[in-house]
C-alpha positions as CSV (number, residue, x, y, z in Angstrom):
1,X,88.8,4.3,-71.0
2,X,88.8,2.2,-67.8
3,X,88.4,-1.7,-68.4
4,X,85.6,-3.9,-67.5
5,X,87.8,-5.9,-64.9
6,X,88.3,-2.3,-62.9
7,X,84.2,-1.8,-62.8
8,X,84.6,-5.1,-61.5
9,X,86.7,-5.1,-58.7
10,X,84.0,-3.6,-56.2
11,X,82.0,-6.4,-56.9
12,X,84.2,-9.6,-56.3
13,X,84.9,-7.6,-52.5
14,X,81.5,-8.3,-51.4
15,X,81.6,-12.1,-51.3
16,X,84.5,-13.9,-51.9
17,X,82.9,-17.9,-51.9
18,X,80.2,-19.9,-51.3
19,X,81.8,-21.0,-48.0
20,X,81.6,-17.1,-46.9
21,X,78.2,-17.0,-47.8
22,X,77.2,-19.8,-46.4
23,X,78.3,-18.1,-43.1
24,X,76.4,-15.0,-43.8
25,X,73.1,-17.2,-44.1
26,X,73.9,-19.1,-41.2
27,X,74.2,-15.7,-38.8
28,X,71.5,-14.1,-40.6
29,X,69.1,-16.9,-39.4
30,X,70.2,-16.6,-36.0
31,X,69.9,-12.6,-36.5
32,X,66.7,-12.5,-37.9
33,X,64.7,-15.7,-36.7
34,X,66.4,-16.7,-33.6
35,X,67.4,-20.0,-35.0
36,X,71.1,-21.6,-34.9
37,X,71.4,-23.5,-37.6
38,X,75.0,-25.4,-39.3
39,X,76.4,-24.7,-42.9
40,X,75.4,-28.4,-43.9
41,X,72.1,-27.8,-43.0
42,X,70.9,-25.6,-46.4
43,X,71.9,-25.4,-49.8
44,X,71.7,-21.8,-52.5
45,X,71.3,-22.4,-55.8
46,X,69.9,-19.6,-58.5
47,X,68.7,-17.2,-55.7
48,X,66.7,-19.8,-53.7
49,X,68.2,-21.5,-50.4
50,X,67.2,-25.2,-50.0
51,X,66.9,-26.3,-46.1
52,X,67.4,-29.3,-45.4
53,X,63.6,-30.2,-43.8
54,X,65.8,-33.1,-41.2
55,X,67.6,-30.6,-39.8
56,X,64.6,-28.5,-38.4
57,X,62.2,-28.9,-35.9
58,X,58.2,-28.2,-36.9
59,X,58.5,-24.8,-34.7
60,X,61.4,-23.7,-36.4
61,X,60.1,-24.5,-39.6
62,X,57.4,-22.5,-38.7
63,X,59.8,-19.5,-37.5
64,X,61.3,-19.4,-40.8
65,X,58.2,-19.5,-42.8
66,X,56.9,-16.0,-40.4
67,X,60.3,-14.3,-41.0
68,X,61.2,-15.5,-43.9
69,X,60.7,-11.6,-45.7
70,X,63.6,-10.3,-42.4
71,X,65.6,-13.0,-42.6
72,X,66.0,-12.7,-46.9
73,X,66.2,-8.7,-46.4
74,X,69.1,-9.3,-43.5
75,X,70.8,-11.7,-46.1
76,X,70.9,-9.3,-49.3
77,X,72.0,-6.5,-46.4
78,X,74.7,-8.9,-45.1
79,X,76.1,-10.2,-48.6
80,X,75.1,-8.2,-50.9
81,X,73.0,-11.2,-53.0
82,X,69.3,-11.3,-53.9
83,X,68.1,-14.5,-52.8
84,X,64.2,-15.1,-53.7
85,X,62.8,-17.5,-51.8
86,X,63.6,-20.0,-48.7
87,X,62.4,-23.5,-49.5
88,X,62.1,-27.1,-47.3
């Protein structure tokens, strides 16, 4: 019988911390939407990333809110994680 820390393993490879993530989000934006955006510009928290609305311009806000489906898809491709929704 394996143990549960061995069925594990494959998971904890995929991201490693929320700094790593952070990153993935970041390139996924630029990817996906065009938009270059910082690490301290957006927060994740129980599947739903937080932008910080100060930090974008009205036509990028309005880039994010067309591709928001691509960009979230290119995220969960990218990290792994289900993210829900991209809030201002």
């Amino acid at each position: 019988m394996k143990n549960l820390s061995d069925f594990l393993k494959k998971f904890r490879v995929l991201v490693k911390d929320d700094s790593e993530l952070k990153k993935i989000i970041s390139e996924s934006f630029k990817s996906a939407a065009g938009i270059a955006t910082e690490t301290e510009s957006f927060e994740f928290k129980n599947g739903i990333i937080s932008l910080k609305s100060e930090k974008f311009s009205p036509s990028q806000k309005n880039a994010v809110f067309l591709r928001k489906k691509e960009i979230l898809l290119e995220i969960e491709k990218r990290s792994g994680k289900n993210f829900k929704d991209i809030r201002f």
